[in-house]
C-alpha positions, 0 to 999 in steps of 0.5 A: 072285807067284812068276811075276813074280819067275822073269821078270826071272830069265829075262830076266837069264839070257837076256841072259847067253846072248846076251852069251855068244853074241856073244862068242863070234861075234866071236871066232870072226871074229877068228880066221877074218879073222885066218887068212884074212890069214895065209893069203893072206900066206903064198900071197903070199910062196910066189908071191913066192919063185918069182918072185923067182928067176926073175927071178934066172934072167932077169937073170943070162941078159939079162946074159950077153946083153948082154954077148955083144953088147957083147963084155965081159960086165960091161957086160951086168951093168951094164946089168942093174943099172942097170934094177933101180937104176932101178926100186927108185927108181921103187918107192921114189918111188911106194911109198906109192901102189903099196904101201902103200895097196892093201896096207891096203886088201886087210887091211881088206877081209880083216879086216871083209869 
């Protein structure tokens, strides 16, 4: 009689084990998607920074050379900002297609994968 009193115990504290378990597992996912996402943001912006100054660096020598070869400087540097007006518009126009979407899909793909 004794016995069959101690088994719905054990099984109780059995699925107390497992329910401790699992939540801890899915904690420990949250946090290890949630440092792999940190991490490849903070990659991505350190790879970002020095692209963007070379391309500063880029710019500023194209300008300077097409200005040496239209014989006034701010042309080069207009000529320079046009292109970059230019591709902001194109980036904008397109932003939901070549930003957006592919963004999301990589921070669920880092988030449940």
């Amino acid at each position: 009689m004794e016995n069959q009193q101690t088994a719905p115990e054990a099984l109780i504290k059995t699925v107390g084990e497992y329910a401790s378990v699992n939540i801890k597992l899915v904690k420990l996912q949250a946090v290890n998607a949630a440092s792999e996402s940190g991490a490849s943001l903070a990659s991505a912006f350190i790879l970002l920074m020095i692209i963007n100054m070379a391309l500063l660096l880029l710019s500023v020598g194209v300008g300077m050379w097409i200005g040496e070869y239209t014989g006034k400087m701010y042309y080069g540097f207009w000529a320079v900002g046009g292109f970059y007006t230019f591709a902001a518009l194109l980036v904008f126009i397109f932003r939901r297609k070549w930003l957006k979407l592919p963004v999301r899909n990589m921070l669920v793909k880092k988030m449940l994968g």
